[in-house]
C-alpha positions as CSV (number, residue, x, y, z in Angstrom):
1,X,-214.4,29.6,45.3
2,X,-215.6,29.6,41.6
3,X,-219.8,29.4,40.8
4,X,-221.5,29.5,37.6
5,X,-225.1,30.0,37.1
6,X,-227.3,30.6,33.7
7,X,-229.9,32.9,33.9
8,X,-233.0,31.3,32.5
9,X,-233.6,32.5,29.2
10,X,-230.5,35.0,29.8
11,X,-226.8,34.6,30.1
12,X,-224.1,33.0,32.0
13,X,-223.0,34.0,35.2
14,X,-220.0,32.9,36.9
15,X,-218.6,34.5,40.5
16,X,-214.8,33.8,42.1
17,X,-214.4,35.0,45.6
18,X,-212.4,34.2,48.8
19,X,-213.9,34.0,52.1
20,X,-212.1,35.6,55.8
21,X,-213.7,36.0,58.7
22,X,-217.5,34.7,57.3
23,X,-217.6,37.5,55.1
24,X,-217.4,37.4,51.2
25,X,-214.1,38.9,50.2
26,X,-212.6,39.7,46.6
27,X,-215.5,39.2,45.2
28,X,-215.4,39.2,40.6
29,X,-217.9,38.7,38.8
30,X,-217.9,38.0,35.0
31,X,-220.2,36.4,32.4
32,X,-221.4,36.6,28.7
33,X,-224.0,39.0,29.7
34,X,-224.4,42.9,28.5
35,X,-224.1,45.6,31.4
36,X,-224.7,48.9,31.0
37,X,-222.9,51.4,32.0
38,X,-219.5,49.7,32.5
39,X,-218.8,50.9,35.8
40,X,-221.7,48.9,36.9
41,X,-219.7,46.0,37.0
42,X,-217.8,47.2,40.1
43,X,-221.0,48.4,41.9
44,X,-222.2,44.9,41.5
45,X,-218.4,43.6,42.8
46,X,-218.8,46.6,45.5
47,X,-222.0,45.4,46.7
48,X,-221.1,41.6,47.6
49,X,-218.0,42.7,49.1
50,X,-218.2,42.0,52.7
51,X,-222.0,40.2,52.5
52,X,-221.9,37.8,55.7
53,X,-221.5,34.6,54.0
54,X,-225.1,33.5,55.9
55,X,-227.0,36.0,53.3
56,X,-229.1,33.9,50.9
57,X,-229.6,34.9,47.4
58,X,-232.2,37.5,48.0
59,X,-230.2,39.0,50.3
60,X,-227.5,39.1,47.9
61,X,-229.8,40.6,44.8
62,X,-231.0,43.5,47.5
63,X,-227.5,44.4,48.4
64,X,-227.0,44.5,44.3
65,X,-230.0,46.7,43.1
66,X,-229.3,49.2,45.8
67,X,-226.0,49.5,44.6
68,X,-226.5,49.7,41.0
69,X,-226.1,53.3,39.2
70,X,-230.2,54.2,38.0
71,X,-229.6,54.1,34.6
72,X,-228.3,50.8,34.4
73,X,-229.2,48.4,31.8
74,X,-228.6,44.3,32.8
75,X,-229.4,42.4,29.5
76,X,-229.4,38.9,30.3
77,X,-228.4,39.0,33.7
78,X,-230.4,39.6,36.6
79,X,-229.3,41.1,40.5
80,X,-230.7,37.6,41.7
81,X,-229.0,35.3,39.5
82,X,-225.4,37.1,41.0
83,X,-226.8,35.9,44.4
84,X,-227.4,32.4,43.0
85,X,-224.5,31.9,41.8
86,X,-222.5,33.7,44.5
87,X,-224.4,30.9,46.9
88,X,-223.4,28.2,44.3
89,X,-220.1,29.2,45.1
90,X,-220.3,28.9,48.8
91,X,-222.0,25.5,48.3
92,X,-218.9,24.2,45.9
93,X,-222.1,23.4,43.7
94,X,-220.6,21.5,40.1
95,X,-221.3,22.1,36.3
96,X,-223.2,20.0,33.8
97,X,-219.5,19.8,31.9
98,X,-218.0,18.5,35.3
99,X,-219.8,14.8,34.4
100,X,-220.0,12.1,31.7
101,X,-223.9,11.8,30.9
102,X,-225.6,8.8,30.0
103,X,-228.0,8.2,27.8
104,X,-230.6,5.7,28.6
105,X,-233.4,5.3,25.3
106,X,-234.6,1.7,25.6
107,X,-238.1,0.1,24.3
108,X,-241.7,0.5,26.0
109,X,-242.1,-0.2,29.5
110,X,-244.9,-0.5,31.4
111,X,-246.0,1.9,33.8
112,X,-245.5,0.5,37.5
113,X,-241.9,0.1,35.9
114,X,-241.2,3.6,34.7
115,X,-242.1,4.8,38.2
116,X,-239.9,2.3,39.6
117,X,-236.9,2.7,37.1
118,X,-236.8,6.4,38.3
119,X,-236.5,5.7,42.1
120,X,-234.2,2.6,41.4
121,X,-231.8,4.9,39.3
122,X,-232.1,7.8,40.9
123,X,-230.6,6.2,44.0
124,X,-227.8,4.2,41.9
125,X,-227.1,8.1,40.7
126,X,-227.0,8.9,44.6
127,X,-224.8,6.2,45.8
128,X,-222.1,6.8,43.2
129,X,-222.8,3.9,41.1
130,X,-224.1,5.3,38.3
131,X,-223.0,8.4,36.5
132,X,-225.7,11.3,35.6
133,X,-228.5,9.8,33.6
134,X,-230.6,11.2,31.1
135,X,-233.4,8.4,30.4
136,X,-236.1,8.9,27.2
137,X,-239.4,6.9,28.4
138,X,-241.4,4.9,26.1
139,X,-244.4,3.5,27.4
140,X,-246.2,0.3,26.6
141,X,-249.4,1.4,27.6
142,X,-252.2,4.3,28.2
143,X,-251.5,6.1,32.0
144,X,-252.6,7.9,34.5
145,X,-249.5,9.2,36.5
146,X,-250.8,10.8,39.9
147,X,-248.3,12.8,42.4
148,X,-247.1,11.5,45.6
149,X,-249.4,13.2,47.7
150,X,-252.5,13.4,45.2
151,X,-256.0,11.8,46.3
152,X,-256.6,8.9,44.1
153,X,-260.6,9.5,43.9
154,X,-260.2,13.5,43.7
155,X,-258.1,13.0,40.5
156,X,-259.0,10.1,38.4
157,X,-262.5,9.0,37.6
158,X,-262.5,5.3,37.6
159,X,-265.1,4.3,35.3
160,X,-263.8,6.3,32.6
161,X,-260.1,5.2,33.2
162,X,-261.7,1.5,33.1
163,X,-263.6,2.2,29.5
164,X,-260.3,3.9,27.9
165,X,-258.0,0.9,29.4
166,X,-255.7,2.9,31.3
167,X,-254.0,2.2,33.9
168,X,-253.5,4.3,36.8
169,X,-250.0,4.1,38.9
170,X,-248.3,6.8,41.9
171,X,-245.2,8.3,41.4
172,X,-242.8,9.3,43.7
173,X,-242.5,13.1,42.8
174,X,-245.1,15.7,43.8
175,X,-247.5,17.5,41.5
176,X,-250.3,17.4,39.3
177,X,-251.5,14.0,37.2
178,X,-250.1,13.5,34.0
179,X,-252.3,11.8,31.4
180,X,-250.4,9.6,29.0
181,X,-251.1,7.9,25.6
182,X,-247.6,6.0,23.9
183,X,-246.9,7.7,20.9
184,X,-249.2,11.1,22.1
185,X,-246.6,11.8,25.0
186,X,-242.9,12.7,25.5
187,X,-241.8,11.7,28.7
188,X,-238.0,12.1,30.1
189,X,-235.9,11.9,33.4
190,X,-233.0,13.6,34.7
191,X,-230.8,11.8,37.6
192,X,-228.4,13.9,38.9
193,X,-226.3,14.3,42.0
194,X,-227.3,16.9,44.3
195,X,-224.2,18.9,44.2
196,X,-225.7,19.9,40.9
197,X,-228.3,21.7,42.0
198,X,-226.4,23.0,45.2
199,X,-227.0,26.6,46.3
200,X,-230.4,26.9,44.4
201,X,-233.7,26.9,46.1
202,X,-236.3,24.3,45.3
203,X,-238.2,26.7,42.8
204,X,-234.8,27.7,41.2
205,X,-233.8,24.1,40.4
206,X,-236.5,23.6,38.4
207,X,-235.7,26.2,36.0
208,X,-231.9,25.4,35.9
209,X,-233.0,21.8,35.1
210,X,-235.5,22.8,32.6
211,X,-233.2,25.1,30.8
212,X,-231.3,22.7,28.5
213,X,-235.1,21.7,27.0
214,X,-235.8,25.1,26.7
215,X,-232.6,25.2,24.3
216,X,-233.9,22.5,22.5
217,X,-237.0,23.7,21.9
218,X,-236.2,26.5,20.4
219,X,-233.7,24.8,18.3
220,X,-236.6,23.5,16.9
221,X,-238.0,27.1,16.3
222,X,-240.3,27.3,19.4
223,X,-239.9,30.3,21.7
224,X,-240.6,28.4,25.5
225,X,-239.9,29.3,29.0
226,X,-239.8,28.1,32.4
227,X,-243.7,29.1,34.0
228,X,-242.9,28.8,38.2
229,X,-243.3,26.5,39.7
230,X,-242.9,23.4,37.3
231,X,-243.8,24.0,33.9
232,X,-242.8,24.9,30.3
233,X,-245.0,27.3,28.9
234,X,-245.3,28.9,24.9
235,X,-247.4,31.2,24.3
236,X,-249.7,29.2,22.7
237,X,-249.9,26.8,26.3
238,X,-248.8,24.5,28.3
239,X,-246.0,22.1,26.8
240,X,-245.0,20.1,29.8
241,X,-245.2,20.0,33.3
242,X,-241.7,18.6,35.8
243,X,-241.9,16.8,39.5
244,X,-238.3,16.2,41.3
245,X,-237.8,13.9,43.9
246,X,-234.8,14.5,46.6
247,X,-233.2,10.8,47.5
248,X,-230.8,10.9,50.2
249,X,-227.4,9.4,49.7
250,X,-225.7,6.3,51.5
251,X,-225.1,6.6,55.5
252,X,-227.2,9.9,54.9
253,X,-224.5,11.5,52.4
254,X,-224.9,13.9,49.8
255,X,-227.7,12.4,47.7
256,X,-229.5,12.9,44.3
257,X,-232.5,14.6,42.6
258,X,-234.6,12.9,40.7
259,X,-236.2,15.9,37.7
260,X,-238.6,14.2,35.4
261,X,-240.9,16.2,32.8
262,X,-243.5,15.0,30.9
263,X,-244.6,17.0,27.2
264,X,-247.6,16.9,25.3
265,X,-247.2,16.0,22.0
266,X,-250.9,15.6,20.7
267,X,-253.6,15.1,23.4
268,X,-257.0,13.3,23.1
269,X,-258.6,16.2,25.2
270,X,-261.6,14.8,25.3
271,X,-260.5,11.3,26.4
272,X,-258.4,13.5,29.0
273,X,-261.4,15.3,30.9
274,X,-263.3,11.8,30.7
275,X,-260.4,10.0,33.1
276,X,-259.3,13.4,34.9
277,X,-261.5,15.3,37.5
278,X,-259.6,18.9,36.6
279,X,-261.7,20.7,38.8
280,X,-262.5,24.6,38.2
281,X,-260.1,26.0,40.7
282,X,-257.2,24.4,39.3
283,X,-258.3,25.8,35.9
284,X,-259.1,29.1,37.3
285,X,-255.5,29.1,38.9
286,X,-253.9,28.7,35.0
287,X,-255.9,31.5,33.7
288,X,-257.9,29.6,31.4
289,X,-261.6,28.8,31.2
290,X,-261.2,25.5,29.0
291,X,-259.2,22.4,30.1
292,X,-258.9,21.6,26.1
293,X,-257.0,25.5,26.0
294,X,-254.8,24.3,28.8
295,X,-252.6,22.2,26.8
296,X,-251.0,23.1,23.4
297,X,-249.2,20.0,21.8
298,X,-245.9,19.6,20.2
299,X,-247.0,18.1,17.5
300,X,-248.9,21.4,16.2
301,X,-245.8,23.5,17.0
302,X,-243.2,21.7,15.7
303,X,-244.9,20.2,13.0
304,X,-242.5,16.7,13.4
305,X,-242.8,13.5,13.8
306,X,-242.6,12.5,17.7
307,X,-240.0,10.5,17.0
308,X,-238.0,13.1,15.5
309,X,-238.6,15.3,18.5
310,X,-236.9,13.3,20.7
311,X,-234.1,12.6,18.7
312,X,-233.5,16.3,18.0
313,X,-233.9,17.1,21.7
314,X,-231.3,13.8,22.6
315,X,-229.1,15.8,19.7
316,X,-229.7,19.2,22.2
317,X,-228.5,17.5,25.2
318,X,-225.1,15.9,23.5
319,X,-224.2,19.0,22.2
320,X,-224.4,21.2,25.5
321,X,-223.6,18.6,27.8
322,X,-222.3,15.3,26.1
323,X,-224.1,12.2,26.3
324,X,-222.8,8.6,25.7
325,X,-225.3,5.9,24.9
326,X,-225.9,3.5,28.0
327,X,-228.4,1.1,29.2
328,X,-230.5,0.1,32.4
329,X,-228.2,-3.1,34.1
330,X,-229.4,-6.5,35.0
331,X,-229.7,-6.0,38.8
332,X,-231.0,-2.3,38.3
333,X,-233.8,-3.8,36.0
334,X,-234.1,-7.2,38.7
335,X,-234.7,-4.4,41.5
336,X,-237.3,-2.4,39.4
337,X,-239.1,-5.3,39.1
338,X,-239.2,-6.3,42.7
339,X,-240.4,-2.5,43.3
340,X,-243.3,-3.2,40.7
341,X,-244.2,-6.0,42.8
342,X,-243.6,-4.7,46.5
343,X,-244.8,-1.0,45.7
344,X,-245.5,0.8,42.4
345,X,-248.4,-1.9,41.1
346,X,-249.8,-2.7,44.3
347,X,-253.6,-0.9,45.5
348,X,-251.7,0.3,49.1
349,X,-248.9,2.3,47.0
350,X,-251.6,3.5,44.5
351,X,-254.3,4.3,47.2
352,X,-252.5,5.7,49.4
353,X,-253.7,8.4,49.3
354,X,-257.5,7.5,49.1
């Protein structure tokens, strides 16, 4: 069994073992990290050798670190992201380089439709139909985008959404509200099969699907990092914030994940806290007294043009993973639209959550 993991911000990892008699057996581990001293290599091999194959990735880094000589040195590698990988093994998780990406990069869409592009496909993604999809939102309009489990009246103030013309739709991710102006915003969505993400916990897929943006950021000169438990963080702020969505597969098969992030490029803060109720235990819990501190845009970190951030981070994405241009098809589009209809713009979906 072969698995690969990459250590946020670190290196790659990548584990071959056998298993007899539900216990791991030769047991290698290699990667592009830096170990110190040498021999730590084979207390790390040592310590998975015979690890029931029921022991989860903690389990895995505590057998690891007590193993370890006290003067070693792991340079991007970590005891925990052996284990990970070790239980991407076991799982027969797959690679970004094992799929042909598309690209999906069309014009301005309405809200209610971006929500229902994502769940539409996301589930073409999980039924085979459609291979791994990277799609670049545009929007046609102002937005509110609450989570799937958020109180409509607890986050949005509704006079001040009316005054500013925004409209206010439900996802079908978790999370916080994401405030969105067209050309202000960067919003994009990963689709991916579930055996991508296989053998990492929920917290742990959010930073392996965060990590190629992380790469492109700092392409772009900006040191960023995955913040637990869904955002991208400089340290000048906030950048973005991710949801995922789990859809389940045909006949209850293997299924898909849906990872969407959102990024501030400029903000209107004041405009912001006029439609948002950010009340001052979720500030408190970000370690900042000012919602206007919360959030520090692209725009003044890059110094480019929205436009050309997207296309460098579409540039990012090709060269780590490949990407081929595609499009959304007629009856994906013809079954959005019936979701607009039947779900994302209706008061029930939207209220739902009073």
């Amino acid at each position: 069994m072969h698995g690969e993991y990459k250590v946020p911000g670190g290196k790659l990892v990548v584990v071959d073992l056998d298993v007899q008699g539900d216990v791991l057996r030769d047991v290698r581990v290699a990667g592009d990290f830096f170990l110190e001293p040498d021999e730590a290599i084979l207390s790390i091999d040592g310590a998975l050798e015979g690890a029931p194959v029921s022991t989860d990735a903690a389990g895995l880094a505590a057998r690891i670190t007590a193993a370890l000589p006290e003067s070693t040195v792991m340079l991007g590698l970590t005891a925990e992201g052996v284990g990970i990988a070790v239980r991407r093994a076991l799982a027969h998780a797959t690679e970004w380089g094992d799929y042909d990406w598309q690209l999906i990069h069309g014009g301005p869409q309405a809200p209610a439709l971006h929500m229902a592009l994502d769940e539409v496909i996301t589930a073409e993604v999980a039924a085979g139909r459609r291979p791994p999809t990277l799609r670049v939102w545009e929007w046609a309009s102002p937005a509110v985008v609450i989570g799937s489990f958020q109180s409509l009246r607890n986050e949005v103030d509704p006079q001040g959404a009316a005054r500013h013309g925004i409209t206010v739709v439900r996802r079908i991710s978790g999370g916080g509200a994401m405030f969105v102006e067209p050309m202000s915003t960067i919003t994009y969505s990963l689709s991916v099969p579930e055996a991508l993400v296989s053998g990492l916990s929920f917290a742990d897929s959010y930073a392996y699907l965060d990590d190629w943006v992380l790469g492109a950021l700092g392409d772009m000169g900006i040191k960023a990092w995955y913040q637990p438990l869904n955002d991208i963080a400089t340290e000048a702020g906030k950048i973005a914030g991710a949801a995922q969505k789990r859809v389940v597969g045909p006949d209850g098969g293997p299924g898909a994940v849906l990872h969407h992030v959102t990024m501030s490029y400029d903000i209107d803060a004041d405009k912001m806290l006029e439609v948002l109720r950010i009340g001052k235990e979720k500030m408190s819990d970000k370690g900042t007294r000012s919602a206007r501190k919360r959030v520090d845009p692209l725009r003044r970190q890059t110094g480019l043009a929205r436009e050309q951030v997207i296309e460098n981070m579409i540039a990012s994405f090709r060269d780590r993973h490949g990407l081929t241009a595609g499009e959304v098809t007629a009856e994906e589009m013809d079954r959005a639209e019936e979701l607009v209809r039947t779900k994302f713009a209706t008061e029930e979906w939207t209220a739902r959550v009073p």
